[in-house]
C-alpha positions as CSV (number, residue, x, y, z in Angstrom):
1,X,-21.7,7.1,15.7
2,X,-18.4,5.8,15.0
3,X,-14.4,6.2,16.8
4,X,-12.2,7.4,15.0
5,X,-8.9,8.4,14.6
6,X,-9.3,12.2,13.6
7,X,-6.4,14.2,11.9
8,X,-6.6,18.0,13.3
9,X,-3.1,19.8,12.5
10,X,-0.2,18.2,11.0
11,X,2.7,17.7,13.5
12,X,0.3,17.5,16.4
13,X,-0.4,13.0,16.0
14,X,-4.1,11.8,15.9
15,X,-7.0,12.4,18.1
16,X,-9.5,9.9,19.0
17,X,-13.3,11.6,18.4
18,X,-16.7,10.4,17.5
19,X,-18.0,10.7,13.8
20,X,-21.5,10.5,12.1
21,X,-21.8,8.7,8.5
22,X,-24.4,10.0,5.9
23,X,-27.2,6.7,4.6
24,X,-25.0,5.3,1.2
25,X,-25.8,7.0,-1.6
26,X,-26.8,4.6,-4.8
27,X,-23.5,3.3,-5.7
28,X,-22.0,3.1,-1.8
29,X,-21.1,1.2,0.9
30,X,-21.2,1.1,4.4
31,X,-18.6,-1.1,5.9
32,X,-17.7,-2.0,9.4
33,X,-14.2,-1.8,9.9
34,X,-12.4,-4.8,11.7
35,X,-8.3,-4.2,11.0
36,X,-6.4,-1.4,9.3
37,X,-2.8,-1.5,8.8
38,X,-0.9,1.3,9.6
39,X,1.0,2.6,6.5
40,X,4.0,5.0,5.7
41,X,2.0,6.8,2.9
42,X,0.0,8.1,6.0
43,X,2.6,9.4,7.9
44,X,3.6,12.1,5.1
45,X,-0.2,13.5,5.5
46,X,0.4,13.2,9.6
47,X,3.4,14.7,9.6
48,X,2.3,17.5,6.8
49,X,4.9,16.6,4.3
50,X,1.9,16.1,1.7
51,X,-1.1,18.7,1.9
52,X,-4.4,17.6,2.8
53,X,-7.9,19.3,3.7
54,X,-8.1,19.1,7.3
55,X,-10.1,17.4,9.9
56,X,-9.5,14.5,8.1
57,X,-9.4,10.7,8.8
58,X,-6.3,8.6,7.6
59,X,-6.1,5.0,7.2
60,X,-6.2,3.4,3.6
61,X,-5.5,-0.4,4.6
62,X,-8.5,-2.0,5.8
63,X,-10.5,-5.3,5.9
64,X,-14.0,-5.2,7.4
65,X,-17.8,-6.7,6.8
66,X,-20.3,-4.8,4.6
67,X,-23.3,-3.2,6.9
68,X,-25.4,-1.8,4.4
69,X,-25.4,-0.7,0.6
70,X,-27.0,1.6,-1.8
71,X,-29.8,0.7,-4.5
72,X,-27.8,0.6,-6.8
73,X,-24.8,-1.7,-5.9
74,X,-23.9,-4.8,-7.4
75,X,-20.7,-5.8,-6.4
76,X,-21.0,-6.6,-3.2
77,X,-24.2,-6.9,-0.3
78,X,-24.6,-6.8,3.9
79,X,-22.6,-9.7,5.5
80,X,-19.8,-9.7,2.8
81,X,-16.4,-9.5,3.9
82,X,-14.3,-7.3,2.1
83,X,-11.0,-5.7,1.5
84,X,-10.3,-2.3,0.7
85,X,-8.4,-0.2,-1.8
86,X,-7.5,3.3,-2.3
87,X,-7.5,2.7,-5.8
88,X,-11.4,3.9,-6.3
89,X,-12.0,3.7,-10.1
90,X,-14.9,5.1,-12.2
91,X,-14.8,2.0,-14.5
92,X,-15.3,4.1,-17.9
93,X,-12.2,6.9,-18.2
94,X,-9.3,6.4,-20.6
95,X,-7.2,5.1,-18.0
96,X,-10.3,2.1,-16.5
97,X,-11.1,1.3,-20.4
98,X,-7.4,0.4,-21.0
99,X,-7.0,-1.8,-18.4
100,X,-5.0,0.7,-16.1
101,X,-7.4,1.2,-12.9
102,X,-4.4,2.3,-10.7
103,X,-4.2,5.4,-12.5
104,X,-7.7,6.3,-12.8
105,X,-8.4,9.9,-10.9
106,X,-12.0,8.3,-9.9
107,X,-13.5,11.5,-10.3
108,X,-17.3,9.5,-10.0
109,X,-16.5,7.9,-6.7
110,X,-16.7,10.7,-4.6
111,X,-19.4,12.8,-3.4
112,X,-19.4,16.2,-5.7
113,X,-19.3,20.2,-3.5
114,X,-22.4,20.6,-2.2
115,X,-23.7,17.6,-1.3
116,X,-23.9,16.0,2.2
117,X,-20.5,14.8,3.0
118,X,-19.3,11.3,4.0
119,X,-18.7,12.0,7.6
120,X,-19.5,14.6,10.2
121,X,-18.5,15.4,13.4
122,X,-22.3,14.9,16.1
123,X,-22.3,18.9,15.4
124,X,-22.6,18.3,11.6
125,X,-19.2,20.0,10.4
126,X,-17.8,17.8,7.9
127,X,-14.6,15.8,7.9
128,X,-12.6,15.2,5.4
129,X,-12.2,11.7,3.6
130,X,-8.3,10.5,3.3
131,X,-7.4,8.7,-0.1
132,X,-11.7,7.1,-0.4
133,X,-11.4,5.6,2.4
134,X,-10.5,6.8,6.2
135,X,-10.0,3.5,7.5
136,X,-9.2,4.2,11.1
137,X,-12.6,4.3,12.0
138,X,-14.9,2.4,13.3
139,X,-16.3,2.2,10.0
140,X,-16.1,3.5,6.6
141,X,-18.6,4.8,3.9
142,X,-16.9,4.6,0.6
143,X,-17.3,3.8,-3.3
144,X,-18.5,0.2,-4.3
145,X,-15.4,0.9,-6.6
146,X,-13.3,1.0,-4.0
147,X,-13.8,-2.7,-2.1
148,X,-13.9,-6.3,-3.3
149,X,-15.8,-8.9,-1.2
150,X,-13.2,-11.7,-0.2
151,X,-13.5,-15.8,0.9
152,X,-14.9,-15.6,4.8
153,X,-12.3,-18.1,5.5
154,X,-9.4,-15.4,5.7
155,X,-8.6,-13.5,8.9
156,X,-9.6,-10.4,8.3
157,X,-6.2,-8.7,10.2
158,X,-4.3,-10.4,7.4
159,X,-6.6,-9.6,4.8
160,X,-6.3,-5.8,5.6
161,X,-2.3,-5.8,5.2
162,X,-3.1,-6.6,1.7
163,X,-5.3,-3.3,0.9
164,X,-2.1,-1.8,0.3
165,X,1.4,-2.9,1.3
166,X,0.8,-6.4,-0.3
167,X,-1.4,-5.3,-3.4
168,X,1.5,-2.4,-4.3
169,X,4.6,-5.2,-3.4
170,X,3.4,-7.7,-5.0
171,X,1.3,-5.9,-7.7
172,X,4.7,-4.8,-8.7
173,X,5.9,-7.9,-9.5
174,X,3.3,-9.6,-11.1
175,X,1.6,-6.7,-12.8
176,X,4.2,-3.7,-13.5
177,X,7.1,-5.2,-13.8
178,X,6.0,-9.0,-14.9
179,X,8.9,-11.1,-13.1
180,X,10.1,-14.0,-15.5
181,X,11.5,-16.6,-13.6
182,X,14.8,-16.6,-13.4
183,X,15.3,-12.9,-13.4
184,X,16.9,-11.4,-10.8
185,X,14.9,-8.8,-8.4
186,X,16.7,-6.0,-6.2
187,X,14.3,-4.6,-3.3
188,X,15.3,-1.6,-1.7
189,X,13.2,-1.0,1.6
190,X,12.3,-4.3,3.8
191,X,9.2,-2.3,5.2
192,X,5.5,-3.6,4.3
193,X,5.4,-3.3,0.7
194,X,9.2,-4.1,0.2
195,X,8.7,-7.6,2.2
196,X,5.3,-8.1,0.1
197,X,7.9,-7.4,-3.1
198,X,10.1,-10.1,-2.2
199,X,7.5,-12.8,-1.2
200,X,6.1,-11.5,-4.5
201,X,9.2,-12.5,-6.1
202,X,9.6,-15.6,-4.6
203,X,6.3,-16.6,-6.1
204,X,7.0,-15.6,-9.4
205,X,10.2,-17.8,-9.5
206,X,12.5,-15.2,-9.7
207,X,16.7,-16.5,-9.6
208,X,17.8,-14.0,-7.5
209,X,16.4,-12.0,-5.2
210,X,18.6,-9.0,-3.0
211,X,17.2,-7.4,-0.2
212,X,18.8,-4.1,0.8
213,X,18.0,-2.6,4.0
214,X,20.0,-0.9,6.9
215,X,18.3,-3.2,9.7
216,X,19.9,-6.1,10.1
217,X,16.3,-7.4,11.7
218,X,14.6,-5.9,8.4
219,X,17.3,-7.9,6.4
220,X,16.0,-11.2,8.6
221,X,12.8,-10.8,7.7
222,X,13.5,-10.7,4.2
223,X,15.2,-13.8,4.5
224,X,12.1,-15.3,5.5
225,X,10.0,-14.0,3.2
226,X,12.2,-15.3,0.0
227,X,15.5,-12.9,-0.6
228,X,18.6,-14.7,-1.3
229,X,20.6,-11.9,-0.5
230,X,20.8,-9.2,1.2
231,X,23.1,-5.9,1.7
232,X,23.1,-3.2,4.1
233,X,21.5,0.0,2.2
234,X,23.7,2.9,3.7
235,X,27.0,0.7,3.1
236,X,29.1,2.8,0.7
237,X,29.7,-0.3,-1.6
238,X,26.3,-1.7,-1.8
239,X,25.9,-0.9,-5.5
240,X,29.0,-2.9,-6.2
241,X,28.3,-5.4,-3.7
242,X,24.6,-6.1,-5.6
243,X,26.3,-6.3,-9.0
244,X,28.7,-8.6,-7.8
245,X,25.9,-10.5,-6.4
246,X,24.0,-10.3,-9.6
247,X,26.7,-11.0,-11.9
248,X,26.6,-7.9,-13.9
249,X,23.2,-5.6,-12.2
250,X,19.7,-6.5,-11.6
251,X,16.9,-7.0,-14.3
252,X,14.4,-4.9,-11.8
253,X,15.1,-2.3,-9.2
254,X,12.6,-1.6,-7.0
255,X,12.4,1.4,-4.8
256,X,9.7,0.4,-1.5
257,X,10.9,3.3,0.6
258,X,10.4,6.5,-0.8
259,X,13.6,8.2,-0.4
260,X,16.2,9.8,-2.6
261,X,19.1,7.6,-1.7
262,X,17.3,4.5,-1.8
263,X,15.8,5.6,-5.7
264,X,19.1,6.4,-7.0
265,X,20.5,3.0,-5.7
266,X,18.1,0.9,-7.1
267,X,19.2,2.7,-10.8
268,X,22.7,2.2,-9.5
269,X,22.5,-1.3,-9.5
270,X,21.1,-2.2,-13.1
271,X,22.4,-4.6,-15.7
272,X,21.7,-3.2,-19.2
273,X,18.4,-3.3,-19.9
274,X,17.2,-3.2,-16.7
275,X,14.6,-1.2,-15.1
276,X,14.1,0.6,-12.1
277,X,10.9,0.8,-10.3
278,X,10.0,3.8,-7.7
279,X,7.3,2.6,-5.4
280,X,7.7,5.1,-2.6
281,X,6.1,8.5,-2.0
282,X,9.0,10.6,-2.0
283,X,9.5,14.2,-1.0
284,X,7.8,16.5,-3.4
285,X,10.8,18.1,-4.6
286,X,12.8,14.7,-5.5
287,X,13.9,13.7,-8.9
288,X,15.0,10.2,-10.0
289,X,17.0,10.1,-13.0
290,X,19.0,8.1,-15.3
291,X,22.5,9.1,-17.2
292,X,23.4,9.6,-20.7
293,X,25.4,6.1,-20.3
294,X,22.2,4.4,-18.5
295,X,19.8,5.3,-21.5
296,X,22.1,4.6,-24.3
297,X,22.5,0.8,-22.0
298,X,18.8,0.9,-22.5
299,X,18.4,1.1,-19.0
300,X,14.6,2.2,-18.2
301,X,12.4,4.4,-15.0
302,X,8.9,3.8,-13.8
303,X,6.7,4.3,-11.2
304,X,4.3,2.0,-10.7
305,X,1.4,3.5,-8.7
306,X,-0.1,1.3,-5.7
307,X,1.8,-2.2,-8.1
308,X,-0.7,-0.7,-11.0
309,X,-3.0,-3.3,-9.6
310,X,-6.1,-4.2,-11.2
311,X,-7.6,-5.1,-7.0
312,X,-10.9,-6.4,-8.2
313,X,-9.3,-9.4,-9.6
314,X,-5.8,-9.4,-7.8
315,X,-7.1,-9.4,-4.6
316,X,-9.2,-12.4,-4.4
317,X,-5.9,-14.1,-5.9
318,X,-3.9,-12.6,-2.9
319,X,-6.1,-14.3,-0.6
320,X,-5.9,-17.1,-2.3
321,X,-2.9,-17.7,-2.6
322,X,-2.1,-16.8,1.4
323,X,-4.6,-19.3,1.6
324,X,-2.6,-22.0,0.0
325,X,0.3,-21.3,2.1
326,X,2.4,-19.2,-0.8
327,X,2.1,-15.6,0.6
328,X,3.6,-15.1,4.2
329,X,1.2,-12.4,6.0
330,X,2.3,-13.5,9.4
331,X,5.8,-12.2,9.2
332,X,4.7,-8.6,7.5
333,X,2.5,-8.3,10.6
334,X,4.8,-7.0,13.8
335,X,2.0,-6.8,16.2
336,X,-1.6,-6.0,16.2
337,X,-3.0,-2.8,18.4
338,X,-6.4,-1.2,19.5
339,X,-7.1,2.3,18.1
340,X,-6.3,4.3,20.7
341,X,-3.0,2.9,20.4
342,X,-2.5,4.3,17.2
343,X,-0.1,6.9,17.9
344,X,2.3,4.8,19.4
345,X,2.1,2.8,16.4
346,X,3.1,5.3,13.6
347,X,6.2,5.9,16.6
348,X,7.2,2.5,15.8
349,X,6.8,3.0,12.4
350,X,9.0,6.0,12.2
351,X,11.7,4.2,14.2
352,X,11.7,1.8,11.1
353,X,12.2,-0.9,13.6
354,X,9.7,-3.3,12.7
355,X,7.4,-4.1,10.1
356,X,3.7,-3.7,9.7
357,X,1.5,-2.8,12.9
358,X,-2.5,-3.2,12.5
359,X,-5.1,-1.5,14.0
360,X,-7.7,-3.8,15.3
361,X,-11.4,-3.1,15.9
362,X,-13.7,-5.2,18.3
């Protein structure tokens, strides 16, 4: 029996209930949950702005310490400490054998109709698992695809931020769009995965780096983590302003909020040649595009799903490299709460006050 932080109606916030995990199957684990980050890609399930089957648990940014595993696991065993990613992957689809995990539909790593689901309420109706994972529980009971075991030397609140806000920011960077040094980086969005974007960028060596936000508090903490710049996002000039800045537009635009305005400024502010990268889950019925003039500057579009990470091998580097002292966790991390606290939380979150709260479990 496990707490959890239970989904009911969208609209209506989350309720704290007891659930029941089935034993792993072969190829799954069981994994006590120690921090989960709270996310804005939850909120649009919370709030009902993306459809989901319902009871269901959120959370999909999580760091914990494998209980048990099935017979026929190899990646990982009991005692490891791992991080989690929604990015489950079957390992043998077009998408896995061409390198492209992010995109894989990981049709193998869940449980098929008519089997015994995940988790169950202590009457034995089922609830519903939220992106392969349902991280704000006690624990979790997901694919062996879907974890990586980490160095027990990193706090495992830190390690949990990077299940998603860091692996997306900085996947971005290092994976998507490839920084060369000296290129200049626009982030649009100094939330979780924006900040990760620009310590990211920092890393990669990149000349200029402009955060635009319309927090001045956001815009400090993007200082911190590496931007040169920064511009207010609602100021009517700050297209102008960031290709003044950049002499000419930015060689990468990237989009870490998920709305329209914030898309269509990151394309605003391209040099030729430059693309712009949409990070954030936007309302359903948004379109991004780019103009007759933009495409014949050879201007370019892409999404890049969760950084198109590859989180078996990027993650361990992640931790490594907060390790070392290059990636700033601290500063992405606003306060740490209990569960039942969890609703106050995504409050915070959509005041767009503060940066990333996590969810700690004794």
């Amino acid at each position: 029996m496990a707490r959890a932080a239970i989904l009911e109606q969208p609209g209506q916030g989350l309720t704290i209930g007891d659930v029941t995990f089935a034993d792993p199957a072969p190829h799954e684990v069981l994994i006590d949950t120690k921090a989960c980050g709270l996310c804005h890609s939850d909120l649009h399930f919370i709030d009902g702005h993306y459809p989901h089957a319902l009871p269901a648990i959120p959370g999909h940014e999580a760091a914990g310490v494998v209980r048990a595993v099935g017979s026929e696991v190899k990646t990982v065993k009991p005692g490891d400490h791992v991080v989690t990613c929604l990015s489950a992957f079957c390992g043998h689809c077009e998408f896995c054998v061409s390198g492209r995990l992010a995109l894989c539909l990981g049709g193998d790593t869940r449980r098929a109709k008519g089997e015994q689901p995940r988790m169950m309420r202590a009457d034995g109706s089922p609830v519903a698992q939220m992106l392969n994972l349902s991280a704000l529980s006690e624990q979790m009971l997901i694919h062996e695809h879907a974890c990586v075991a980490i160095d027990k030397d990193m706090p495992l609140d830190r390690a949990a931020v990077i299940g998603c806000a860091v692996t997306t920011g900085a996947g971005t960077i290092f994976n998507a769009c490839k920084v060369v040094p000296g290129e200049s980086v626009l982030v649009v969005g100094c939330g979780g995965v924006g900040l990760a974007a620009i310590n990211a960028a920092k890393i990669a060596g990149a000349g200029q780096i402009i955060a635009a936000d319309p927090l001045p508090e956001k815009r400090a903490l993007a200082e911190t983590l590496g931007a040169t710049h920064t511009v207010d996002a609602l100021d009517p000039d700050a297209a102008k302003q960031i290709i003044a800045i950049s002499r000419g537009g930015v060689h990468w635009g990237i989009e870490a909020v998920g709305r329209q305005a914030s898309a269509d400024l990151a394309v605003a502010s391209l040099r030729r040649g430059g693309t712009a990268v949409v990070l954030g889950m936007m309302p359903l019925d948004c379109k991004v595009g780019l103009s007759a003039m933009d495409l014949l500057g050879g201007k370019k579009l892409m999404g890049a799903l969760m950084g198109m990470n590859q989180f078996p091998v990027d993650l361990p580097r992640l931790v490594d490299f907060y390790m070392r002292g290059l990636l700033d966790l601290d500063t992405i991390i606003a306060e740490r709460i209990g569960l039942e606290e969890v609703n106050e939380g995504f409050n915070k979150m959509r005041s767009g006050h503060t940066a990333r709260s996590v969810v700690v479990f004794d």
